[in-house]
Backbone as CSV, one residue per row, in Angstrom:
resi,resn,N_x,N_y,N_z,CA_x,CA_y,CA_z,C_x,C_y,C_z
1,UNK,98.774,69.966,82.598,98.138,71.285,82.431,96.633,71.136,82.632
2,UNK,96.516,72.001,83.811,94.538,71.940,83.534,94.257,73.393,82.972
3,UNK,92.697,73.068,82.419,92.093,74.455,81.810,91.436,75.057,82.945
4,UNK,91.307,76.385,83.340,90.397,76.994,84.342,89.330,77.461,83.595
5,UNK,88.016,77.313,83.947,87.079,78.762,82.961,86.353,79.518,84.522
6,UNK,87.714,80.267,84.479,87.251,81.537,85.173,85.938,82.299,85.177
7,UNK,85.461,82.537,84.115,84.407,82.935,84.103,83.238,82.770,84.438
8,UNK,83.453,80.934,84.202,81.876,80.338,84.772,82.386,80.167,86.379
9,UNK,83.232,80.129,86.705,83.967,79.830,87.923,83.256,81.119,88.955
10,UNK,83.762,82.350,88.696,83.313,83.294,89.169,81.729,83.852,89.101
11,UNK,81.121,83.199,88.326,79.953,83.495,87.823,78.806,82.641,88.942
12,UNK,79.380,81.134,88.671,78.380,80.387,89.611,78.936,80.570,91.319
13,UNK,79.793,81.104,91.469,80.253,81.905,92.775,79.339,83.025,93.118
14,UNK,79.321,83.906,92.395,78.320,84.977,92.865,76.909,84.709,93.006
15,UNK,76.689,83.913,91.825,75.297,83.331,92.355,74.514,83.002,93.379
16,UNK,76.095,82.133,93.943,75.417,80.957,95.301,76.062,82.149,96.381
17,UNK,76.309,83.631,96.337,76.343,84.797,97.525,75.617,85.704,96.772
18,UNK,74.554,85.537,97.486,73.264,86.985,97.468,72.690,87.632,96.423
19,UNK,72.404,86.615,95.133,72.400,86.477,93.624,73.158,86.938,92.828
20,UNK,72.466,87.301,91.826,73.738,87.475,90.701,73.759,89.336,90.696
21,UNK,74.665,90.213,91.217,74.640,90.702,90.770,75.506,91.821,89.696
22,UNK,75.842,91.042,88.647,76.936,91.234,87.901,76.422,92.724,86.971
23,UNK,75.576,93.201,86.933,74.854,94.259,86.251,74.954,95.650,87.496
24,UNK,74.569,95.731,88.787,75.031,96.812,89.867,76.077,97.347,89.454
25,UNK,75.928,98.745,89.834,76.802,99.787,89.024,76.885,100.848,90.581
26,UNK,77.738,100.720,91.359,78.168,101.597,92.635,79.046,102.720,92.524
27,UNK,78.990,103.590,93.163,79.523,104.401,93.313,80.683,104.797,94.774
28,UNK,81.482,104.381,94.269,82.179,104.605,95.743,83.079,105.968,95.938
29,UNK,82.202,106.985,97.338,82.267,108.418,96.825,83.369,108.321,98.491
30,UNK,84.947,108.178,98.162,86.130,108.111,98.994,87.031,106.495,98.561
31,UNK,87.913,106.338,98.375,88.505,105.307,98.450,89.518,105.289,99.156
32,UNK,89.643,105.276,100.594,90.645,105.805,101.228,90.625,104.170,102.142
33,UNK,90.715,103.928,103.718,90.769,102.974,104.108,89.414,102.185,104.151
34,UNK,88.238,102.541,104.926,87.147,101.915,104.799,86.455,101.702,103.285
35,UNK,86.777,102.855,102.596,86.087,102.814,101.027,86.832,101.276,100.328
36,UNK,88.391,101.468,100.489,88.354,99.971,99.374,88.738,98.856,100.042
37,UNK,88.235,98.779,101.026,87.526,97.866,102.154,86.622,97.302,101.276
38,UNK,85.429,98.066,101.381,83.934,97.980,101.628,84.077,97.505,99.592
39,UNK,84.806,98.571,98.362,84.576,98.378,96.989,85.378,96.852,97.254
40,UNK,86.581,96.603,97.610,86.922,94.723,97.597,85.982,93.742,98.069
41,UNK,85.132,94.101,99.122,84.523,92.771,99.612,82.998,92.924,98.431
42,UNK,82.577,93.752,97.839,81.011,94.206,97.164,81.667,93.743,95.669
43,UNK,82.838,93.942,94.636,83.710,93.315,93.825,83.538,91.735,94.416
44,UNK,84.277,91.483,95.219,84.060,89.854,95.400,82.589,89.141,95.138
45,UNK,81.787,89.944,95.983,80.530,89.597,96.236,79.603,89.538,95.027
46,UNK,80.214,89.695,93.658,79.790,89.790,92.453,79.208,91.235,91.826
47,UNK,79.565,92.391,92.611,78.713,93.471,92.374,79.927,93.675,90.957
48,UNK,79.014,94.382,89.579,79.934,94.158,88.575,81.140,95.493,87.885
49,UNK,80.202,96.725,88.502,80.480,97.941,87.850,80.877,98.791,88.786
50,UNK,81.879,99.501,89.575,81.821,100.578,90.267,82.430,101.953,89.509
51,UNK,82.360,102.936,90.112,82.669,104.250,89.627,83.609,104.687,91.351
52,UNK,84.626,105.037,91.015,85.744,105.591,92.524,85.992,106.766,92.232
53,UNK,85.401,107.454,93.157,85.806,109.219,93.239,86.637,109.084,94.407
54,UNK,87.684,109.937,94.002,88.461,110.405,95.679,89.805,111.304,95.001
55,UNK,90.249,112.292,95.462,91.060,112.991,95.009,92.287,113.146,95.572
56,UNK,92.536,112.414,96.691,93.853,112.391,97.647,94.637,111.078,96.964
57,UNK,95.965,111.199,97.271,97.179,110.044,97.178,97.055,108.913,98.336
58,UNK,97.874,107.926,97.746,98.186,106.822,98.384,99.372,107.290,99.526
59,UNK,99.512,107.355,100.633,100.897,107.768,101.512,101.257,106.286,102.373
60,UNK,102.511,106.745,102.767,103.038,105.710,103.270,102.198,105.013,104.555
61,UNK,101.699,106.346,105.262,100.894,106.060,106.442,99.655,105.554,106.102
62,UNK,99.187,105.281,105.111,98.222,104.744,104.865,97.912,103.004,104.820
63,UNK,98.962,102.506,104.208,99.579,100.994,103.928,98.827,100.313,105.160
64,UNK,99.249,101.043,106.317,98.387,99.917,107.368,96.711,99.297,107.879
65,UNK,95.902,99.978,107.109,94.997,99.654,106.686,93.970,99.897,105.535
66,UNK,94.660,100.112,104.421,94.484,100.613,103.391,94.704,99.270,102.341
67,UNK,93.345,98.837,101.527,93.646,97.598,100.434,94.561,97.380,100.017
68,UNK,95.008,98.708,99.138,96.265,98.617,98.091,97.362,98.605,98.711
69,UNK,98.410,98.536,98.521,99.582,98.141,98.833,100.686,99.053,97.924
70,UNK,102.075,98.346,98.546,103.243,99.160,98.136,103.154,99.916,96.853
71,UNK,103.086,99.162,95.913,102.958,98.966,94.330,102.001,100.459,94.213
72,UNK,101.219,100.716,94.968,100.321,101.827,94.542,100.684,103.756,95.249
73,UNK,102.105,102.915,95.939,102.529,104.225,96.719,102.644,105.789,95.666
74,UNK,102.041,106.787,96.356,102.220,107.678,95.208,101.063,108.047,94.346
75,UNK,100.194,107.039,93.571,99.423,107.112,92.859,97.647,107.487,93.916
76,UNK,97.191,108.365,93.126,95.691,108.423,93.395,95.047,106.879,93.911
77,UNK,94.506,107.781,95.324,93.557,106.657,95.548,92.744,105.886,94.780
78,UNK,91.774,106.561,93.872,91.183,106.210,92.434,91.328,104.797,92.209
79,UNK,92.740,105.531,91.230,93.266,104.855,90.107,93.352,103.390,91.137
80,UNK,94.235,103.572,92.146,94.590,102.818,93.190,93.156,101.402,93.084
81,UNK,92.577,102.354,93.666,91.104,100.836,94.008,90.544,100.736,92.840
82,UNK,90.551,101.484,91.548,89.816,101.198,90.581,90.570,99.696,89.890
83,UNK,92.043,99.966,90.284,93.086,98.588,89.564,92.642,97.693,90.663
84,UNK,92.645,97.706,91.650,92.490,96.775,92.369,91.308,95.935,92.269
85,UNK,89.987,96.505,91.772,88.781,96.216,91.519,88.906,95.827,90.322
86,UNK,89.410,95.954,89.233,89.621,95.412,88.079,90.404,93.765,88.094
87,UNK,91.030,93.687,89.294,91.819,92.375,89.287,90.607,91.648,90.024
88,UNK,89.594,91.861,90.080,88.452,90.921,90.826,87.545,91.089,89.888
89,UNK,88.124,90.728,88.904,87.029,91.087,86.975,85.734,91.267,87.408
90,UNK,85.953,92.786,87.460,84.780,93.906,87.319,85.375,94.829,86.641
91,UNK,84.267,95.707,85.979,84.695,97.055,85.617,84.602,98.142,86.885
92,UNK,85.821,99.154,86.809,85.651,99.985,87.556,86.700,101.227,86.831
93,UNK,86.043,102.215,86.894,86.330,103.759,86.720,86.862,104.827,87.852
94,UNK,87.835,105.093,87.636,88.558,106.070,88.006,88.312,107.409,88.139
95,UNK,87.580,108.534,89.146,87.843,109.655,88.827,88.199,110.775,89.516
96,UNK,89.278,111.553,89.714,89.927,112.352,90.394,89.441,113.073,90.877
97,UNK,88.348,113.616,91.058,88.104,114.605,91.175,87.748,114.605,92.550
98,UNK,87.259,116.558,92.906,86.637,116.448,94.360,84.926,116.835,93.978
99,UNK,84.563,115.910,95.052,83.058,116.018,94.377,82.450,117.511,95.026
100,UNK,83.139,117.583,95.862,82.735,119.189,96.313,82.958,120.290,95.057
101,UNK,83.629,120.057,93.969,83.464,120.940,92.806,82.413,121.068,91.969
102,UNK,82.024,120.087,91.959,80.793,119.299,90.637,79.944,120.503,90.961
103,UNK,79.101,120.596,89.972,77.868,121.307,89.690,76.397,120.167,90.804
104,UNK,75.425,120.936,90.995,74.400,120.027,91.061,74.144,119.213,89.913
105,UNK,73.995,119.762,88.821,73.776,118.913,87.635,74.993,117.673,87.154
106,UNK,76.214,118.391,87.622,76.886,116.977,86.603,76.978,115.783,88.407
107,UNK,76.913,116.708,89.640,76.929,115.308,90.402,75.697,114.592,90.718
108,UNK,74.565,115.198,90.169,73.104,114.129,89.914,73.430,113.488,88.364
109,UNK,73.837,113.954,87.676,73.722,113.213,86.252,75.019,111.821,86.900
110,UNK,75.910,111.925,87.501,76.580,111.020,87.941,76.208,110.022,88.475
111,UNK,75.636,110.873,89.873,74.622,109.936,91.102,73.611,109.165,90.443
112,UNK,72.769,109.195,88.936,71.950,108.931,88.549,72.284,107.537,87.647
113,UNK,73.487,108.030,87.569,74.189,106.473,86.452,74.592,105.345,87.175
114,UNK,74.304,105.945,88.415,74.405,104.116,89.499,73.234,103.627,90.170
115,UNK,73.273,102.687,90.890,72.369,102.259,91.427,72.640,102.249,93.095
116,UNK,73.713,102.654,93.689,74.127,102.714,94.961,74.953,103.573,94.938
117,UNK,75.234,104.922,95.761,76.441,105.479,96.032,76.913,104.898,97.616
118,UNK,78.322,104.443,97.722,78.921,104.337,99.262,79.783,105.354,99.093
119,UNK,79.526,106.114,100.537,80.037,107.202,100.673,81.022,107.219,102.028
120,UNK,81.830,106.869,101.889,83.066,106.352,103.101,83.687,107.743,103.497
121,UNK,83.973,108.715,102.812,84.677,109.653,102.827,84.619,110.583,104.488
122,UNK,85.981,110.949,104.970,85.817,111.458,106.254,85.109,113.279,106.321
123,UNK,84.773,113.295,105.061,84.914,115.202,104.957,83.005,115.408,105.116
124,UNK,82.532,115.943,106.032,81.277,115.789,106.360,80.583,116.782,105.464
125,UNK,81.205,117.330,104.362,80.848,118.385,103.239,80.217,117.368,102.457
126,UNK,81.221,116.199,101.884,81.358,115.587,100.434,79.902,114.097,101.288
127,UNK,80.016,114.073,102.804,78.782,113.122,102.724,77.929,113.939,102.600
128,UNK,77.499,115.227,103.336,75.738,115.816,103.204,75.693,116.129,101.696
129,UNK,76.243,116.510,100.890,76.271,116.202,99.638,76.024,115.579,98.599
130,UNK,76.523,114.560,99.260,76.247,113.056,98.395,75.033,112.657,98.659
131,UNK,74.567,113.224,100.315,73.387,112.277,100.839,71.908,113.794,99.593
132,UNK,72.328,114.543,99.466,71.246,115.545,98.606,70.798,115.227,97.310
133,UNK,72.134,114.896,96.624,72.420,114.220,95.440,71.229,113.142,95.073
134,UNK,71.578,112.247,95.992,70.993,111.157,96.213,69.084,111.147,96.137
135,UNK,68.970,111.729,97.146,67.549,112.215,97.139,66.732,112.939,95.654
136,UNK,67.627,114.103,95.288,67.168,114.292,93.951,67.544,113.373,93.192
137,UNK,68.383,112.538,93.004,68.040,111.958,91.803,68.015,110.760,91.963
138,UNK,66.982,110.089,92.779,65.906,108.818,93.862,67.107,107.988,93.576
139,UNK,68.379,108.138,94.438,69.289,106.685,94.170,69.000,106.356,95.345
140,UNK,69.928,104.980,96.022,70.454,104.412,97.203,71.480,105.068,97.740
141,UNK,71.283,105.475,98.915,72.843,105.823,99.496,72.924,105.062,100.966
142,UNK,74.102,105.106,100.807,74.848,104.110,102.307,76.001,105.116,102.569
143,UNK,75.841,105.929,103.725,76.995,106.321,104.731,77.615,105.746,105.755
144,UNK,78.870,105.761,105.795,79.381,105.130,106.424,80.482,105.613,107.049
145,UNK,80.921,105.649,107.966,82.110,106.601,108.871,82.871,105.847,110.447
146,UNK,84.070,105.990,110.483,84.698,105.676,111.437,84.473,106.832,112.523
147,UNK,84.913,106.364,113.883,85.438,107.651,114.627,86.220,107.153,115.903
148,UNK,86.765,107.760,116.841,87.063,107.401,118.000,88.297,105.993,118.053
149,UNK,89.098,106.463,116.813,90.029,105.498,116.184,89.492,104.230,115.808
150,UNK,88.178,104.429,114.821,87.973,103.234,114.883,87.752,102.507,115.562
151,UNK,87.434,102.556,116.656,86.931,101.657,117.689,85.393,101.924,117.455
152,UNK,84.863,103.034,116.765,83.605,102.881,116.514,82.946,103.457,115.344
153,UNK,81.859,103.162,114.898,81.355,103.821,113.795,80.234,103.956,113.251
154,UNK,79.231,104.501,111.852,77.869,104.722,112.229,77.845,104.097,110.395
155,UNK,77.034,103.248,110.073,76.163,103.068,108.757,74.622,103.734,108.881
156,UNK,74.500,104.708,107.824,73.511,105.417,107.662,72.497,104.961,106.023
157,UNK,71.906,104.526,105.699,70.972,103.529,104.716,69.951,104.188,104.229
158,UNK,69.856,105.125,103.203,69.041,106.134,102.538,67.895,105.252,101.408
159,UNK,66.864,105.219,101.355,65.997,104.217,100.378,65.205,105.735,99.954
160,UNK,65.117,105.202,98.613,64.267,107.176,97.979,62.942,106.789,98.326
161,UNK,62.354,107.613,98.405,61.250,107.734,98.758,60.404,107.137,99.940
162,UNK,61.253,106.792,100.834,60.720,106.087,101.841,61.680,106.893,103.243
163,UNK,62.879,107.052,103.260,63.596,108.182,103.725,64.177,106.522,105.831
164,UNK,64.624,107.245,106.110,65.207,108.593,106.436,66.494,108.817,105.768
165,UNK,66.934,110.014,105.593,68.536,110.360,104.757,69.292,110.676,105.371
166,UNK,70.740,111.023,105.493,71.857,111.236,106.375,71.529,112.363,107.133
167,UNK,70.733,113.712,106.430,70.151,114.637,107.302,69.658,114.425,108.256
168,UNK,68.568,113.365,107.852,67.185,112.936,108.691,67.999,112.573,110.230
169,UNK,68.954,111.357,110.375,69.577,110.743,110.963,70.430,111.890,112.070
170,UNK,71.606,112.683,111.281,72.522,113.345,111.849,72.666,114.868,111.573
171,UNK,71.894,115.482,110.896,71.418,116.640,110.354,72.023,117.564,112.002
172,UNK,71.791,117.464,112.804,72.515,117.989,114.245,73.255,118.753,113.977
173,UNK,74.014,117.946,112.989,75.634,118.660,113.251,75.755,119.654,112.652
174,UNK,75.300,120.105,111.795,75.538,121.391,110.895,74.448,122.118,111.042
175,UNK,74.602,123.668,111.057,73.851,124.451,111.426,73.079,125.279,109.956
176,UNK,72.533,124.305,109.116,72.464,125.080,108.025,71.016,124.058,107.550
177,UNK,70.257,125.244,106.603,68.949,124.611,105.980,68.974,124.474,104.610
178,UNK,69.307,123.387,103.747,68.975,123.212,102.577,68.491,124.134,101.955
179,UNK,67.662,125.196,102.101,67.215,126.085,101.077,68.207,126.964,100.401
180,UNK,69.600,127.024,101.160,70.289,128.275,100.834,70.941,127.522,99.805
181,UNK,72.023,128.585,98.674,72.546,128.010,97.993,73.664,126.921,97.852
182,UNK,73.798,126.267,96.920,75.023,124.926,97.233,76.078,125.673,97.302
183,UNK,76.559,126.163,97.080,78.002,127.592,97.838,77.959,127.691,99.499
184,UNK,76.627,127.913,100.185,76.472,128.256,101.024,76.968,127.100,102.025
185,UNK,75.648,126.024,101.718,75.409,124.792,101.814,76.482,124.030,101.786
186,UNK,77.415,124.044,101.370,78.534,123.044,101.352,79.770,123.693,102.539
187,UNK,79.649,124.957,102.220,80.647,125.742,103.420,80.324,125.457,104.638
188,UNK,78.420,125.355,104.860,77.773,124.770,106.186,78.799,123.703,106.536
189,UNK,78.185,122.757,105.877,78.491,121.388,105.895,79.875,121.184,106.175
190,UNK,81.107,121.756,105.292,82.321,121.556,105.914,82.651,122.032,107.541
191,UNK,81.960,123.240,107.660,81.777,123.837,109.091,81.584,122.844,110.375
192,UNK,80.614,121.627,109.414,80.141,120.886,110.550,81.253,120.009,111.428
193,UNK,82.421,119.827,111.005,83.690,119.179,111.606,83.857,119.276,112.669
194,UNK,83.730,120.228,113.645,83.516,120.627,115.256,82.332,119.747,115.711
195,UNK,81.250,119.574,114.903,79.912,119.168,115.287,79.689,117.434,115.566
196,UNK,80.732,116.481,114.573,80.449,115.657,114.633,81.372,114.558,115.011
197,UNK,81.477,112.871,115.208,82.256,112.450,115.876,83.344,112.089,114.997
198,UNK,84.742,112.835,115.302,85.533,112.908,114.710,86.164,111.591,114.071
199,UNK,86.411,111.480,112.872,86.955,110.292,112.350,88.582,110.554,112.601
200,UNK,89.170,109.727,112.900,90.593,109.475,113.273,90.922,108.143,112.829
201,UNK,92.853,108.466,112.502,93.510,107.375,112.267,93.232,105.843,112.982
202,UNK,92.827,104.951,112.499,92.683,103.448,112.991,92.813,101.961,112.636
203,UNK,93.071,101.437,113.298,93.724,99.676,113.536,93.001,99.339,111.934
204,UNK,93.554,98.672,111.419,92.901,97.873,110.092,92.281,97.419,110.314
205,UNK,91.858,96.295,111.420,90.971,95.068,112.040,89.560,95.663,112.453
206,UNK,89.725,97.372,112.878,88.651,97.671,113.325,87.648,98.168,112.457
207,UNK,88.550,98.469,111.168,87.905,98.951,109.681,87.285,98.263,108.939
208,UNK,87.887,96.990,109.149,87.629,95.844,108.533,86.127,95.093,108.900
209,UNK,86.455,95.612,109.975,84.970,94.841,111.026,83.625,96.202,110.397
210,UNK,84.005,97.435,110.017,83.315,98.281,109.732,82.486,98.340,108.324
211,UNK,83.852,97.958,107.773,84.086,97.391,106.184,82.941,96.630,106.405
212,UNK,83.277,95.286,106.712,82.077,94.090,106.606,80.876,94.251,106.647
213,UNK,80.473,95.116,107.780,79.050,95.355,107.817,78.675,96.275,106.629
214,UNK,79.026,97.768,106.459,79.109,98.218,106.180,78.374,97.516,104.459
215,UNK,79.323,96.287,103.716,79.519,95.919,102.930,77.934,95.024,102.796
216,UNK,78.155,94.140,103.971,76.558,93.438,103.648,75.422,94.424,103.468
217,UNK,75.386,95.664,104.356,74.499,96.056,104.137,74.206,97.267,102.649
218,UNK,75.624,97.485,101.798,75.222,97.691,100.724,74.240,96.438,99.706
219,UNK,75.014,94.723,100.079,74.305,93.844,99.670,72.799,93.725,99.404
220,UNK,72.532,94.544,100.932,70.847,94.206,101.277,69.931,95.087,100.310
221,UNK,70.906,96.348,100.226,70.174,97.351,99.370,70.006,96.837,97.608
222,UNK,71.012,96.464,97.488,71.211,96.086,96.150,70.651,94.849,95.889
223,UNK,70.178,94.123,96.744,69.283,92.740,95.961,68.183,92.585,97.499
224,UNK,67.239,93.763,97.535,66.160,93.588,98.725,65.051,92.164,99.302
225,UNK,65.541,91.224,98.075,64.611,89.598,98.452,65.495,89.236,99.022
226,UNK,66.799,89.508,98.534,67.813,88.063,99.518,68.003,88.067,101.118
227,UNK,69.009,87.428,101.394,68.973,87.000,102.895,69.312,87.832,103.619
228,UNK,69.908,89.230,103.308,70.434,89.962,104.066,69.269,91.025,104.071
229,UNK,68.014,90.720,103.440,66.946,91.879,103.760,67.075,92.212,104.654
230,UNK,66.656,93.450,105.105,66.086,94.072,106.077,67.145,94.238,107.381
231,UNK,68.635,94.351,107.273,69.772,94.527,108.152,69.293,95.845,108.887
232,UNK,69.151,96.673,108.523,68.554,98.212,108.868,67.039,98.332,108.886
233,UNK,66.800,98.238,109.889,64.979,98.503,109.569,64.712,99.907,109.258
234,UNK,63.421,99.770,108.754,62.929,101.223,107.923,62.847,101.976,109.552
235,UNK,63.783,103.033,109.342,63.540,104.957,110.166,64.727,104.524,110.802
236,UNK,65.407,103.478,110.876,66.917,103.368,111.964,68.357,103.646,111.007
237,UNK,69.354,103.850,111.789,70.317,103.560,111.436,71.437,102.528,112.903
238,UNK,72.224,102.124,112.398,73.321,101.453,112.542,74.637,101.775,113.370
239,UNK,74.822,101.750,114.514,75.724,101.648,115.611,76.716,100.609,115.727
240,UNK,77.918,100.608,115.285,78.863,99.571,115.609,79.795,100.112,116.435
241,UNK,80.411,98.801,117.823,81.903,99.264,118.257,82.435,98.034,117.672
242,UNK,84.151,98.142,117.295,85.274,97.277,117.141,85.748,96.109,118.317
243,UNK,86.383,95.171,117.564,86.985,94.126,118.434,87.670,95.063,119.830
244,UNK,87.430,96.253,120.720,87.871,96.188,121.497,87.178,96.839,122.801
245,UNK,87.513,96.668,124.246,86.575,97.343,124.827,86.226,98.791,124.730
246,UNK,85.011,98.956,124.816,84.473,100.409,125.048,85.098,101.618,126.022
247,UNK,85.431,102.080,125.530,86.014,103.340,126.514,85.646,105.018,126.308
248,UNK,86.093,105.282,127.170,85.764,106.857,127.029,84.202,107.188,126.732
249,UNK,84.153,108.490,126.084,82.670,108.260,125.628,81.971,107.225,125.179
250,UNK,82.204,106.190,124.461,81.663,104.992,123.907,81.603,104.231,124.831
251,UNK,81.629,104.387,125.995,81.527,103.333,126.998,79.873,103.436,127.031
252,UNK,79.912,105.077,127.221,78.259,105.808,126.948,77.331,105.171,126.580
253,UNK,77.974,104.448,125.567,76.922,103.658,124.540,76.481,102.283,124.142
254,UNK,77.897,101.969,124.322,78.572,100.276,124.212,79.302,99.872,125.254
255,UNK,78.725,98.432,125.245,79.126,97.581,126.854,79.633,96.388,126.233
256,UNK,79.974,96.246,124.935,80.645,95.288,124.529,81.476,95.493,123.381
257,UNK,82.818,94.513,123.431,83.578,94.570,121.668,82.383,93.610,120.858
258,UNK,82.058,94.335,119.385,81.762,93.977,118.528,79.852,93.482,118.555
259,UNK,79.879,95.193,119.305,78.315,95.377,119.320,78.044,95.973,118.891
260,UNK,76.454,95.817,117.923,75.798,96.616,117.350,74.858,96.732,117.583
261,UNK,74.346,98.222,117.439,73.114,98.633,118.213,72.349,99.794,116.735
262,UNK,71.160,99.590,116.859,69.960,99.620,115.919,69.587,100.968,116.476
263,UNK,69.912,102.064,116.263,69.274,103.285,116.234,68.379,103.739,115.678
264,UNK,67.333,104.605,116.342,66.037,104.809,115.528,66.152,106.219,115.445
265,UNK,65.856,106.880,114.069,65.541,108.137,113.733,64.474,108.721,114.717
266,UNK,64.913,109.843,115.132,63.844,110.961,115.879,63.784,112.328,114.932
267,UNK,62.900,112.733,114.602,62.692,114.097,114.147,61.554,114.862,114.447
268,UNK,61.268,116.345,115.000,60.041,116.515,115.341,59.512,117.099,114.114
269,UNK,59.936,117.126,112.895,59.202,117.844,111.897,59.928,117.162,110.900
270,UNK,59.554,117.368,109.689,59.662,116.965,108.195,61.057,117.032,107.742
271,UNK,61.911,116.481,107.375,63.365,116.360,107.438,63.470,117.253,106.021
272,UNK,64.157,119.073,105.966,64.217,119.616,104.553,64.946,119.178,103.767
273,UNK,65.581,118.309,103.383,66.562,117.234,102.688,65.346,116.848,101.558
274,UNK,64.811,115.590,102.628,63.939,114.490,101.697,62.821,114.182,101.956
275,UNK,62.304,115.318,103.226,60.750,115.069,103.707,60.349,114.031,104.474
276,UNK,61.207,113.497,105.124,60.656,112.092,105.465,60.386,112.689,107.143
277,UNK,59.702,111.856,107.696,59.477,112.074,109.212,58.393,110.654,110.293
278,UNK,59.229,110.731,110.959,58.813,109.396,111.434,56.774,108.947,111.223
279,UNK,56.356,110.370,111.141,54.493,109.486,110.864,54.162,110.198,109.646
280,UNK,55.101,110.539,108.957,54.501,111.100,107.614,54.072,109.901,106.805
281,UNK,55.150,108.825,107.036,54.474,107.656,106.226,55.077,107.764,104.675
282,UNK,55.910,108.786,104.765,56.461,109.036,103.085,58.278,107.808,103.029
């Protein structure tokens, strides 16, 4: 019989990947395929606390690139990655809900109790949302989205007060100005589904590859000395294609499997979100 001590085991593990950070408290706003992707590898990586919003079930069609497995058929996504994250001793919380209900107040008093929201979710309501949230109440946010079956996808990297925010970035797509009310504002935003590049069913491998990045670069946010500083430079966001060739429109863009390309924010005026703009300097 040997003794294990798990604890110090796992402990001087996280250490020696991208320090310790057993105190980070995330928010993962979707747990669907890329979301408990991205909450398993940031759990491994020592991150200690997450919070899982998502309000849809586990389905059969999901299994093929989706963390959880058989055992979770049926049950809330949630619950789903919150157990799963618990077997990689962390705490993690469960909550059903759709964040498109919340009040401004209880989803900033939420947004405010973490230190990162990842926002995986395909519903372009529940990201411009999250990405507002965020801004008022000065968190981190990381967007993140498939499209084009996964063969391609976009990480978007929000820092408060220094900007640019998911608006800043992709604001295009929806035809609506922050000033009007969050009733209004969120109906925009769901509207925007015609506007932007559609997320569709895709290969696990290509999620995975999405996942990963996706994942370091919550890392970078959450411990800014370590080695993964600076993955996203300040005013860009993040262009990935999948292990396969470029086609169709994405040929447009990408001339290789498993390229990434460094996009730079353009705006000709002050982004109404979070103010940021490429010479404001804010």
């Amino acid at each position: 019989m040997e003794l294990v001590d798990v604890e110090r085991g796992l402990e001087s593990r996280r250490i020696g990947v991208g320090g310790n950070l057993a105190e980070s408290r995330v928010l993962l706003v979707g747990a669907g395929s890329l979301g408990s992707m991205v909450g398993l590898l940031l759990a491994q990586a020592g991150v200690g606390h997450f919070v899982v919003l998502d309000i849809d079930r586990l389905d059969a069609a999901n299994l093929s690139r989706h963390a959880c497995g058989l055992d979770d058929l049926g049950r809330s996504k949630a619950q789903a990655v919150a157990h799963l994250l618990t077997r990689r001793a962390v705490s993690a919380e469960a909550n059903d809900l759709d964040l498109l209900t919340l009040s401004e107040a209880d989803l900033d008093r939420l947004v405010g109790s973490v230190d990162l929201v990842v926002a995986t979710t395909d519903s372009p309501a529940a990201q411009f949302t999250a990405n507002e949230s965020c801004v008022r109440a000065g968190r981190l946010g990381l967007f993140a989205g498939a499209y084009e079956r996964a063969a391609g996808g976009e990480i978007i990297a929000y820092r408060p007060n220094s900007g640019p925010c998911l608006f800043c970035a992709v604001g295009f797509r929806v035809e609506v100005a922050p000033d009007v009310a969050p009733k209004e504002r969120r109906q925009a935003y769901q509207d925007a589904q015609q506007h932007r590049m559609v997320a569709e069913p895709g290969l696990g491998v290509d999620l995975a590859f999405l996942a990963s990045a996706t994942a370091a670069i919550a890392l970078s946010l959450l411990d800014p000395a370590g080695s993964r500083a600076g993955l996203i430079p300040a005013g860009c966001f993040l262009l990935l294609h999948g292990g396969s060739a470029p086609r169709e429109s994405l040929a447009d863009i990408f001339h290789h499997p498993f390229e990434a390309l460094v996009a730079r924010v353009s705006r000709n005026e002050a982004c109404p979100v979070c103010g940021w703009h490429p010479t404001a300097g804010i």
